[in-house]
C-alpha positions as CSV (number, residue, x, y, z in Angstrom):
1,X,0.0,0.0,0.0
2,X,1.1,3.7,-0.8
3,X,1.5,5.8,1.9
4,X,-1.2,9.3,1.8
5,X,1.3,12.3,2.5
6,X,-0.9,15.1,3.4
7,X,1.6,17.5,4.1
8,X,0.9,19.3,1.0
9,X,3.5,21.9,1.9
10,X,6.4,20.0,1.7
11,X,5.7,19.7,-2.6
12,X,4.1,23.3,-3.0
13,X,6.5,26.7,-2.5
14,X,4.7,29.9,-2.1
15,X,4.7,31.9,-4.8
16,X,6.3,35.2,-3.8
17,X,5.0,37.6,-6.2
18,X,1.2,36.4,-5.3
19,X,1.8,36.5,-2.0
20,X,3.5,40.2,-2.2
21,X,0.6,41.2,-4.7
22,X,-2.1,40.1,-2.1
23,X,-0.5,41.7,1.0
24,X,-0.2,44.9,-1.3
25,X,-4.1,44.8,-2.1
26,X,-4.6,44.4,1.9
27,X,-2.5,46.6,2.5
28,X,-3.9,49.4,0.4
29,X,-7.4,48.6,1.6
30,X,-6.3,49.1,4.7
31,X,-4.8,52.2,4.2
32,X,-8.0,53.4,2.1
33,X,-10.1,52.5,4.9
34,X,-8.2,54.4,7.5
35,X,-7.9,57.6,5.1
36,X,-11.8,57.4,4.3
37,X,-12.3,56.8,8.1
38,X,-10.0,59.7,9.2
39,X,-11.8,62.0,6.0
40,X,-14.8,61.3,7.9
41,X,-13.8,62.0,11.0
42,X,-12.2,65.0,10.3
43,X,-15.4,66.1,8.3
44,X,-17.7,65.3,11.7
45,X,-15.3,67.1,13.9
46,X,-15.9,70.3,10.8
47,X,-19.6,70.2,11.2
48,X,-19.5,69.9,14.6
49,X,-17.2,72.6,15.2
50,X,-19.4,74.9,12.9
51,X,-22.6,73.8,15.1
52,X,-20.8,74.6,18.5
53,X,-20.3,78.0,16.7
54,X,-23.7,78.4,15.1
55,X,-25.0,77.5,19.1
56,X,-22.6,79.9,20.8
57,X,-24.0,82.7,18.1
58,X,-27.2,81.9,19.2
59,X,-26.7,81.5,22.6
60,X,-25.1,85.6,22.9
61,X,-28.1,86.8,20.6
62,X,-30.5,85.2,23.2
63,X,-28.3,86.5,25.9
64,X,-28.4,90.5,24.5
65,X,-32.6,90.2,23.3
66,X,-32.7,88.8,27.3
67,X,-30.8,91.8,28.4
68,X,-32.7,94.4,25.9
69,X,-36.2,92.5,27.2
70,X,-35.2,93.7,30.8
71,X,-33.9,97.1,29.7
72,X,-37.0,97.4,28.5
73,X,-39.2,96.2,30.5
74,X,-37.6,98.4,33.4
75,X,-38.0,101.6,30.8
76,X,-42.3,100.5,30.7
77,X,-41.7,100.3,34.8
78,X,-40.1,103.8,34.7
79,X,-42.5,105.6,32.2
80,X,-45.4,103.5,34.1
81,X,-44.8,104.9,37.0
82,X,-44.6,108.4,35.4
83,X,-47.9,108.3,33.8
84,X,-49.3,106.6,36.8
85,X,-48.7,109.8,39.0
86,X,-49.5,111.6,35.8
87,X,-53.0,109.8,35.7
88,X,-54.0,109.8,39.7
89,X,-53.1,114.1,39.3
90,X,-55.4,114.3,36.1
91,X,-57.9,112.3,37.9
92,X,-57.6,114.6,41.1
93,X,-57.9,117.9,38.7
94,X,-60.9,116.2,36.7
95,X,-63.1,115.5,40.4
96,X,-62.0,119.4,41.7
97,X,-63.6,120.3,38.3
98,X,-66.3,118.6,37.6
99,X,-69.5,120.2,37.8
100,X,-72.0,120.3,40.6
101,X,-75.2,119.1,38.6
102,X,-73.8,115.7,37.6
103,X,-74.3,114.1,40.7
104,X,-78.3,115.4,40.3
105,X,-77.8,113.6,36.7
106,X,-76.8,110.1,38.5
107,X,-79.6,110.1,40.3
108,X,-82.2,111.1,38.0
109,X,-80.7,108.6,36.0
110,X,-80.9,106.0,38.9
111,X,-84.5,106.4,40.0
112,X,-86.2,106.7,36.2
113,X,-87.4,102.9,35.5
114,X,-86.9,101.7,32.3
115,X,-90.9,102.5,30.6
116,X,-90.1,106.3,31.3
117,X,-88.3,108.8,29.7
118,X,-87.2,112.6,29.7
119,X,-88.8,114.7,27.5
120,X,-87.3,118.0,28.7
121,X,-84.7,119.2,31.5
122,X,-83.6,122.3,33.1
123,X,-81.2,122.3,35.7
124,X,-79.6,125.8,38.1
125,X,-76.4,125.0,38.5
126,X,-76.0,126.1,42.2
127,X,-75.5,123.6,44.9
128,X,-79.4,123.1,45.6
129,X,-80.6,124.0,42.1
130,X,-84.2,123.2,41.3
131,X,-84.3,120.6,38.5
132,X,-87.2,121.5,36.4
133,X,-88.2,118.3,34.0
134,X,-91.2,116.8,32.0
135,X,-91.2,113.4,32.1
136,X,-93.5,110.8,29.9
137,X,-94.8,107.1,31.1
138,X,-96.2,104.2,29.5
139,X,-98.0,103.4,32.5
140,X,-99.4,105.8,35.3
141,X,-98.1,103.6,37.7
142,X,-94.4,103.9,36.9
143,X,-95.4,107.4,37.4
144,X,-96.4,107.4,40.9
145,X,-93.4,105.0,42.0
146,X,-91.2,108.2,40.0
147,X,-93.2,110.6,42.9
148,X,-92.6,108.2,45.3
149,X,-88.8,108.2,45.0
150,X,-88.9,112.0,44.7
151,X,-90.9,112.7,47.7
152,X,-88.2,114.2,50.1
153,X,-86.5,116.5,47.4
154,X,-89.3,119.1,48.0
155,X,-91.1,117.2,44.4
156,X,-93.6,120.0,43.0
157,X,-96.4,118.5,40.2
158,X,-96.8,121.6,37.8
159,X,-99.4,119.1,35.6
160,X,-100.3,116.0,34.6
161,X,-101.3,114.8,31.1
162,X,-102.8,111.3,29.5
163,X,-102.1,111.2,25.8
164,X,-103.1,108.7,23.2
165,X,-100.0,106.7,23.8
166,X,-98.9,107.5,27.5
167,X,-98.2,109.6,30.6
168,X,-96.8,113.1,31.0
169,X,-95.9,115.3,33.7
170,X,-94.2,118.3,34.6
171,X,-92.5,118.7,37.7
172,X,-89.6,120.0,39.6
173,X,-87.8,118.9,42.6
174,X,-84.8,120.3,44.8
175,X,-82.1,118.7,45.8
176,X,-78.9,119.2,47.2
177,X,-75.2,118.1,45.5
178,X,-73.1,115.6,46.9
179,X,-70.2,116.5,49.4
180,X,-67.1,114.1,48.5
């Protein structure tokens, strides 16, 4: 029987320039991958840098519209405060002026109920004026509830008329302005 040799080696020789040709190819791959990976790499580190700057930009104009918002906001404070005092002295100059039959206004205004109306006013502007008025009614009862109310202002009836539609009478009562 014939001996099987399976050292295959011991026949063969390596081919060098295969061998050199192969470990040149890996070689170079290698080397491609590493400048391709350090291209990248470099191109990350680029983008990343420009980011940082594009956030730091950002970053001081959020920082100065933060500090012009205050400024700002403390100017509003400032001229607040000025038309405030501005305002409450206005305010103080309008009530010394104001005139003396306006309060007599509020409460004619007050006591009318809604089915009457003013047909005609005359009011002496003096601190106990007589308010001289003719006022019309749908209803003669809304009429004597307007008496009613007017009762301790010295009320005087000049006359009463019914028309067609409603009620009309001309009176006159005195009463005196408000002291604030």
């Amino acid at each position: 029987m014939r001996k099987i040799k399976y050292n295959l080696a011991g026949t063969r020789k390596i081919d060098t320039r295969d061998f050199a040709l192969t470990l040149a190819v890996l070689a170079l791959a290698v080397v491609l991958l590493n400048a391709v990976t350090l291209f990248n790499l470099a191109r990350q580190h680029g983008q990343r840098r420009a980011e940082k700057s594009e956030i730091r930009f950002a970053a001081l104009k959020l920082e100065s519209m933060q500090q012009k918002t205050l400024r700002r906001q403390a100017e509003i404070a400032a001229w607040k405060k000025t038309w405030e005092r501005k305002l409450a002295f206005d305010n103080f100059l309008i009530g010394r002026k104001s005139f003396s039959f306006i309060a007599r206004l509020n409460f004619l205004e007050n006591i009318l109920s809604a089915g009457m109306r003013v047909r005609q006013l005359s009011i002496a502007n003096e601190t106990a004026g007589r308010m001289k008025l003719i006022v019309s009614a749908l209803a003669q009862n809304e009429l004597l509830e307007f008496y009613k109310k007017l009762l301790p202002y010295e009320l005087v009836i000049a006359n009463e008329n019914q028309m067609t539609e409603n009620f009309q009478a001309k009176l006159s009562f005195r009463m005196e302005d408000e002291q604030e």
